[in-house]
C-alpha positions as CSV (number, residue, x, y, z in Angstrom):
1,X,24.6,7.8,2.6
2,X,22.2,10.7,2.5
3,X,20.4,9.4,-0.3
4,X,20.1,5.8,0.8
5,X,18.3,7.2,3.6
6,X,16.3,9.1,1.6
7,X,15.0,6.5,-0.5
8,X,14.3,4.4,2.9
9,X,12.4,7.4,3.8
10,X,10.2,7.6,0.7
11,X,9.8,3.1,0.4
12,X,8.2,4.0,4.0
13,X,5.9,6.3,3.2
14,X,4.8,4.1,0.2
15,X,2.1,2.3,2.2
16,X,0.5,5.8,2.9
17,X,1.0,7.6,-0.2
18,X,-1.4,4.3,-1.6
19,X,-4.0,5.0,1.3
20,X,-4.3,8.7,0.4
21,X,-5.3,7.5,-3.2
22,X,-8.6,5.5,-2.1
23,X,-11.3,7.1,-1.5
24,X,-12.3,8.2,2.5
25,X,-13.1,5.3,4.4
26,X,-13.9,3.5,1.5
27,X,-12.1,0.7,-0.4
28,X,-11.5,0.4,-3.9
29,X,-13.6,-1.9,-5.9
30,X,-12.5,-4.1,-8.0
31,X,-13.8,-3.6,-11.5
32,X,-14.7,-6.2,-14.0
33,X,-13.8,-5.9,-17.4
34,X,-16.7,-7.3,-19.3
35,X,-19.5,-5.3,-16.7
36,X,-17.7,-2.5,-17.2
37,X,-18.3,-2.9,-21.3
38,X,-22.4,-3.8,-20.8
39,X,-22.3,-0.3,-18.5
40,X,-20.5,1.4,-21.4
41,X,-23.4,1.2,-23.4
42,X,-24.5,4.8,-21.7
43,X,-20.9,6.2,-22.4
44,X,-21.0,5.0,-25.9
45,X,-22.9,8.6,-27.5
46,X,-20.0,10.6,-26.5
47,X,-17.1,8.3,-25.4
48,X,-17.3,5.4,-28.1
49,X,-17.6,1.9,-26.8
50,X,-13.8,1.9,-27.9
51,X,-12.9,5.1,-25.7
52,X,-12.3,7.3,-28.6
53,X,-14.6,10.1,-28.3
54,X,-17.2,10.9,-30.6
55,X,-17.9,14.1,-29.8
56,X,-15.1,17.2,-29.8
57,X,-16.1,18.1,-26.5
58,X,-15.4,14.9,-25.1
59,X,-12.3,13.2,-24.1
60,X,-10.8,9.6,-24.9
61,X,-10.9,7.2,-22.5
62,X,-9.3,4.4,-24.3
63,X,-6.1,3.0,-22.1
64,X,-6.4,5.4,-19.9
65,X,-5.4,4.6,-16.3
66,X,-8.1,3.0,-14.0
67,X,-6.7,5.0,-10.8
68,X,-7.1,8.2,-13.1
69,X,-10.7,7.3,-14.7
70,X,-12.0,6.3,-11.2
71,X,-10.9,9.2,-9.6
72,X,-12.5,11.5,-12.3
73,X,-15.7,9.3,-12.2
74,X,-15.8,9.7,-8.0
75,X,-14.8,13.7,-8.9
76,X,-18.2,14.3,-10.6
77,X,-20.4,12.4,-8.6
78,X,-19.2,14.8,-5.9
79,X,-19.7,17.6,-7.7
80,X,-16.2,18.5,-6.6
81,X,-15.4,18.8,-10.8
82,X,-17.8,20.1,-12.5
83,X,-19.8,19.4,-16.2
84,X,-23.5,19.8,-17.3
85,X,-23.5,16.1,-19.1
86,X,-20.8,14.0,-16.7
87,X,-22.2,15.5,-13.3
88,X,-26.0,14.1,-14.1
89,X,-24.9,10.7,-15.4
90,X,-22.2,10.0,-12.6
91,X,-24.2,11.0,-9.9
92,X,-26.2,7.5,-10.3
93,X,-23.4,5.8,-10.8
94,X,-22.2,3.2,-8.0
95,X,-19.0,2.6,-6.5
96,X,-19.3,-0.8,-8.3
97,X,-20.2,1.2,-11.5
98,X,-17.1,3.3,-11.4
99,X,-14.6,0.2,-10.8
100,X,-16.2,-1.5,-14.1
101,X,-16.2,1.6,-16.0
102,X,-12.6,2.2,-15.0
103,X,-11.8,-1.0,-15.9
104,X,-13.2,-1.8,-19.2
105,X,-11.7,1.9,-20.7
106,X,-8.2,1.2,-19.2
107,X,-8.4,-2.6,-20.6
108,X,-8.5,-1.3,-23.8
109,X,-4.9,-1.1,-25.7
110,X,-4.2,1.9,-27.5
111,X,-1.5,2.1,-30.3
112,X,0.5,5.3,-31.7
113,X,2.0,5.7,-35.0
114,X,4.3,8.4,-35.1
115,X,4.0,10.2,-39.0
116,X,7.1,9.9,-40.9
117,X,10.1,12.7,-41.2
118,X,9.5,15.1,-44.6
């Protein structure tokens, strides 16, 4: 019986856990797909229109989660994370921006092919 209150307990605290995810007294925007792929145009140097970086030092965004890559986003326009390019080019970036961004890179489906056993 222990665990069935347990797992009430944490359905409960659901609703909560969701609110500490969205940003302070702000909601999340909904992003749009196809803006977010005009807006990618600036992303495109280092990211890849397709979210598979183009650069070493820069990370794929391809089907990555639009939670994860709006968080990131909101992370350097704070300056609370910290990188010479990403902290210049999302500090103009909108709330708007970010949704689009977020969702055009997580839209996109990614594939793995594992290699074959010697």
């Amino acid at each position: 019986m222990a665990t069935m209150d347990r797992l009430i307990r944490m359905i409960a605290a659901l609703p909560l856990a969701l609110a500490l995810l969205a940003p302070a007294g702000n909601a999340l925007a909904a992003g749009d797909a196809a803006a977010g792929k005009e807006k990618a145009q600036q992303c495109a140097v280092c990211h890849g229109i397709d979210g598979l970086a183009k650069r070493p030092d820069a990370p794929h965004l391809a089907g990555e989660s639009d939670l994860y890559l709006s968080k990131q986003l909101r992370a350097f326009r704070s300056g609370e994370r910290q990188n010479e390019m990403m902290s210049i080019i999302a500090e103009a970036l909108s709330d708007q921006d970010i949704a689009d961004l977020a969702a055009w890179y997580s839209a996109i489906k990614v594939t793995v092919e594992l290699p074959q056993a010697p």
